[in-house]
C-alpha positions as CSV (number, residue, x, y, z in Angstrom):
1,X,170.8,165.1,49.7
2,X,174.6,166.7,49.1
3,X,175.8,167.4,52.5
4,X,178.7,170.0,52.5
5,X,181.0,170.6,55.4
6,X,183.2,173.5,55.6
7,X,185.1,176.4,58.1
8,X,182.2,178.2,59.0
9,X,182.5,182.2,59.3
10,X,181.1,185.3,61.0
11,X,179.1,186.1,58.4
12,X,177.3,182.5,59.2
13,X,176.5,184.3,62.5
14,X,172.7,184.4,62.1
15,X,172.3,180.5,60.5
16,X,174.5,179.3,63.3
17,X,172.6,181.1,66.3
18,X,169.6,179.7,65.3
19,X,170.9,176.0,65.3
20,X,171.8,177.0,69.0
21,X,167.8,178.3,69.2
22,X,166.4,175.3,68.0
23,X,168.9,172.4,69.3
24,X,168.8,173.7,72.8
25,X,165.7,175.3,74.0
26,X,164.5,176.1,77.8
27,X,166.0,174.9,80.5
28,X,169.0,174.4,78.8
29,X,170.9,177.6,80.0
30,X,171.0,180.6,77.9
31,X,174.4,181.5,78.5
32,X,175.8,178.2,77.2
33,X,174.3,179.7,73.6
34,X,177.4,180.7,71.4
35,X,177.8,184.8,71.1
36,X,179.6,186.7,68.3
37,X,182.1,187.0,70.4
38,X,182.9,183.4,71.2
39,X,182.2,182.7,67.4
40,X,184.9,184.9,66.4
41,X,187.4,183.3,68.7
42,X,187.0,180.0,67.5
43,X,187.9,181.3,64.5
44,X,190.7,183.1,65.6
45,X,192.1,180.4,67.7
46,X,191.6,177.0,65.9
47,X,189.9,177.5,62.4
48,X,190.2,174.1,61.7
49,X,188.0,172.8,64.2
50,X,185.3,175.2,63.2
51,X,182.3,173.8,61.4
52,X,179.5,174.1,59.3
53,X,177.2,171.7,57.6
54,X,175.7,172.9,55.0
55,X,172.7,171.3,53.0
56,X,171.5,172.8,49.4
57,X,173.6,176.0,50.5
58,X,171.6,176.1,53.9
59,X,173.7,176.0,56.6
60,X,171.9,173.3,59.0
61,X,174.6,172.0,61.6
62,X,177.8,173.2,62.9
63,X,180.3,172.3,65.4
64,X,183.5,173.3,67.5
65,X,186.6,171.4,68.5
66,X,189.7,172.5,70.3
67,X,193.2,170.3,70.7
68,X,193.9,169.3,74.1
69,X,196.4,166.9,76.2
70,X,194.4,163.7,77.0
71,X,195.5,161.4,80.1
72,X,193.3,158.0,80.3
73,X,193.9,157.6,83.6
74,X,192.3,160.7,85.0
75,X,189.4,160.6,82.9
76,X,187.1,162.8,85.3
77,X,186.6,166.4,83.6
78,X,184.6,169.2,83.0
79,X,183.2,170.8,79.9
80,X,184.1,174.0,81.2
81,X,187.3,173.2,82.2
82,X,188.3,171.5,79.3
83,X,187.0,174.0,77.0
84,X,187.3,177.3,79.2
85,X,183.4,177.1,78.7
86,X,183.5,176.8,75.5
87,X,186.2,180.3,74.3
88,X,188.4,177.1,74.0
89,X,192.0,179.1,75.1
90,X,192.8,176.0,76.6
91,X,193.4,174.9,72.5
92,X,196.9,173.5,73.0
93,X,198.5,172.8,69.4
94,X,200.5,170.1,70.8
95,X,198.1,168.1,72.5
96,X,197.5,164.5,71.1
97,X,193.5,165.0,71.2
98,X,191.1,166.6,68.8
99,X,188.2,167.5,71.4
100,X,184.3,168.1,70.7
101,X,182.6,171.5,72.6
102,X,180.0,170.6,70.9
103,X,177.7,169.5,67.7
104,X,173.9,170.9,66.5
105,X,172.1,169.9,64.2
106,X,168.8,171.7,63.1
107,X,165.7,169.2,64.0
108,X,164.3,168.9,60.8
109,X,167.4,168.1,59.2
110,X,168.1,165.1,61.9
111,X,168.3,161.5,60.5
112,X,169.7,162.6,57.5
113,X,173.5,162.3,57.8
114,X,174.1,165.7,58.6
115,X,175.9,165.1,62.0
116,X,177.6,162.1,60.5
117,X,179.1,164.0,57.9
118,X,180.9,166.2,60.2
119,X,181.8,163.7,62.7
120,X,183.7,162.1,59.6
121,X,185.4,165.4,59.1
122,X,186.3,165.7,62.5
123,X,187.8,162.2,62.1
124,X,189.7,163.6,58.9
125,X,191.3,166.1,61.0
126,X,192.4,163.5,63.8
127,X,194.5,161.6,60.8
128,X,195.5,165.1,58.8
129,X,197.0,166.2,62.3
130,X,198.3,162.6,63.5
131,X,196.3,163.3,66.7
132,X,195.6,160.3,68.5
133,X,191.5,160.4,68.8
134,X,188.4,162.5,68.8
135,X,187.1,162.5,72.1
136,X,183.5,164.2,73.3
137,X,181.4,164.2,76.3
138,X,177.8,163.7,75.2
139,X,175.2,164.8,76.8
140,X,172.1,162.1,78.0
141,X,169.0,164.5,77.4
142,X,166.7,161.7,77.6
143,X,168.4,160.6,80.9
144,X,165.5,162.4,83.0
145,X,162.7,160.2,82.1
146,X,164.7,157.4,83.6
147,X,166.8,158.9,86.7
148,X,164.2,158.0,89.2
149,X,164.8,154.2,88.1
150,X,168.5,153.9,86.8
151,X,172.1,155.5,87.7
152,X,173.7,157.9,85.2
153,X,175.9,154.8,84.3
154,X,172.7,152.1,84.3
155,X,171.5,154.4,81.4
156,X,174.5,154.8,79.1
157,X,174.3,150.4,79.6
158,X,170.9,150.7,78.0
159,X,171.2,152.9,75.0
160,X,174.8,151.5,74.3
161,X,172.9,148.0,74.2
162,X,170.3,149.6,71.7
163,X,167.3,149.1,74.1
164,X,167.0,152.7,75.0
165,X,167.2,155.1,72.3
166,X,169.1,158.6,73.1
167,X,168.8,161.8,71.1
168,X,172.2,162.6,71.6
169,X,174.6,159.5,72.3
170,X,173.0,157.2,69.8
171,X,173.7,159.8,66.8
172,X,177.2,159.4,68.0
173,X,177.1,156.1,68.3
174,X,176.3,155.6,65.1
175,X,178.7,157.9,63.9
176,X,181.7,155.5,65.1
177,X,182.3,156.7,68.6
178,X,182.9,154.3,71.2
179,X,181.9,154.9,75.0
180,X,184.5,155.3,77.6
181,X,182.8,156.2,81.1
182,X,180.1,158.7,82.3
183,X,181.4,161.9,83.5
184,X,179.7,163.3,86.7
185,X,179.3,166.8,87.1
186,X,180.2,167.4,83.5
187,X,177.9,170.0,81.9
188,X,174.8,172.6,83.8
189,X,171.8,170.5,82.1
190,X,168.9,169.5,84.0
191,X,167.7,166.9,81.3
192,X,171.0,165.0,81.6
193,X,171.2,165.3,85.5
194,X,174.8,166.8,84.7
195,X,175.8,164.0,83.6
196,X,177.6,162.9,80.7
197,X,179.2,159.6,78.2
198,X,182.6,160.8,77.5
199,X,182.8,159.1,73.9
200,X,186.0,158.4,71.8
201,X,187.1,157.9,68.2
202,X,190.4,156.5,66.8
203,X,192.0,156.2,63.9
């Protein structure tokens, strides 16, 4: 299967609203779903971290990134904060970290090495730019079947170790990221109990 990742564009509008559709139904909140408007900003703001997979000319995954100033000793954030939720006018050129908002991948084309694929462009971007890493807060969607027995932190333990298998941070996992430390408070999303595992890649 030839995997292609590229800029996306407003005229991808349509294939990349449904990704949104299908990657984050009910109760994830509606107005977290990109609009034309926020498409076209990304675009307008930091092209380059713009994306689109594309599989057999099907557009099938994309994903946004902004540049920000990273400090490792205040590791506590937002996604909203970070990413002025997600119109990403906090990009800041000369920042030393390329920075995820997000990544979707249509369902039936999981498991395939589409989100790999543009993790490893991301990670082209970080050495193109001399950035320093990628960094991401992923989200624990499976987190709720477990949060009346473990902490948000018990959790990551378990699908870091392999023993608990997550949809979201075991794709990135596997596509080279390596944990830092949950973020509390991080992102509106019931299924993760807000809660987040602020990953990292560097070159």
């Amino acid at each position: 299967m030839e995997i292609k990742v590229r800029t996306y564009t407003l005229d991808d509008w349509d294939a990349l609203y449904r990704i949104q559709r299908e990657c984050f139904p009910p109760p994830f909140p509606e107005e977290q779903i990109w609009s034309r408007e926020q498409i076209a900003g990304h675009l307008r703001i930091f092209p380059e971290g713009a994306l689109c997979a594309e599989v057999n000319g099907e557009v099938v995954g994309s994903c946004t990134a902004l540049i920000v100033q990273f400090d490792p000793a205040h590791p506590d954030h937002s996604w909203a904060v970070v990413t002025d939720s997600g119109s990403i006018t906090t990009h800041n050129p000369q920042g030393d970290t390329l920075y995820g908002v997000d990544v979707s991948v249509r369902p039936d084309f999981r498991g395939k090495g589409v989100a790999k694929a543009m993790y490893q462009a991301r990670f082209n971007l970080v050495r193109r730019l001399g950035l320093t890493r990628f960094m991401a807060g992923g989200r624990m969607p499976g987190y709720h079947r477990y949060a009346d027995r473990l902490t948000p932190e018990a959790y990551a333990a378990e699908v870091i170790a392999g023993r608990i298998i997550d949809p979201v941070i075991t794709a990135q996992l596997k596509a080279g990221l390596k944990p830092v430390q949950v973020v509390h408070n991080y992102l509106i999303d019931e299924e993760s109990g807000n809660n987040a595992l602020l990953l990292e890649w560097r070159p």
